[in-house]
N, C-alpha and C positions, 0 to 999 in steps of 0.2 A: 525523357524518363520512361523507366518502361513500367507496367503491375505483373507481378511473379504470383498466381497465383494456385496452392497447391493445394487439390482437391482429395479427400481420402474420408472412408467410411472404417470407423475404429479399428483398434489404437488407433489415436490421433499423434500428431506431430507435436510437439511440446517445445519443440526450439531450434533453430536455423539461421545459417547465416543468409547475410544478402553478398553476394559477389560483387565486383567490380563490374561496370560493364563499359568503362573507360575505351576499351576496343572495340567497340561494336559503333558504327558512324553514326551518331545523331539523328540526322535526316534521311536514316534509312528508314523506309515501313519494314520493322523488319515482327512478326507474329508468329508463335508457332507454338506444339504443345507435345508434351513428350511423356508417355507409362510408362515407370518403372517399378520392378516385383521389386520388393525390398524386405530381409528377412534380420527381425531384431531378437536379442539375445533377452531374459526373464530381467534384465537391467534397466531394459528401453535402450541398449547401444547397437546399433547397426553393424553387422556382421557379415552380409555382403547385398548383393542390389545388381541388378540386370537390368537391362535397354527391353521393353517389352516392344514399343513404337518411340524411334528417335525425331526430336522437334526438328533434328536439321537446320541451317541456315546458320551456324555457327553456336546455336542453343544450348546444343547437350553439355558443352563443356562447361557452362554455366549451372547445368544441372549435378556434372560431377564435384564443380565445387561445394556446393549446398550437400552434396550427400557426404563430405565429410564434414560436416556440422551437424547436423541432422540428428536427432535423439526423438523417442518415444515413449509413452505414456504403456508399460508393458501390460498384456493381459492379463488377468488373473481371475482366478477360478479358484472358489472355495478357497478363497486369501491369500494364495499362494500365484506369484508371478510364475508367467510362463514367457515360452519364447513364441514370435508369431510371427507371420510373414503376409502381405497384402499389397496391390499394387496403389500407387500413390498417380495423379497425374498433375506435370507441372504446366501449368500455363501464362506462356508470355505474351504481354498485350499491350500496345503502348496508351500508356495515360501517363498521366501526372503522380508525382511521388505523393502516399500521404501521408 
């Protein structure tokens, strides 16, 4: 089992999926952590997203799945949603699922 775990200082992350990770072998050590800028619409829906540093090791495509899941809690300023952009980093670790 691996911990996916994704670090970001506001908006926060409000919901995500988990991928599969059925292709990646078991008893591989396999660790790695990957920036991505990610720029969300006054909705909290994700509107696009860049590689800032790629985890590699076969990671990122696990990172692409999750960013189309991926919604946010959008800014807001004097009550009114805005659109915002901030980089997120995801970090993969093996432990145990909890």
């Amino acid at each position: 089992h691996y911990l996916i775990n994704i670090e970001i200082e506001g908006p926060y992350i409000i919901r995500t999926g988990s991928p599969s990770f059925r292709k990646i072998d078991s008893d591989a050590r396999i660790c790695g952590s990957a920036l991505v800028r990610i720029s969300a619409n006054g909705t909290g829906r994700v509107t696009r997203y860049a590689f800032v540093k790629r985890a590699g090791l076969g990671l990122d495509r696990y990172v692409e799945a999750m960013m189309k899941e991926i919604s946010v809690e959008p800014l807001r300023r004097k009550g009114e949603s805005e659109s915002s952009e901030f980089i997120a980093r995801f970090v993969f670790a093996e432990g145990e699922a909890r």
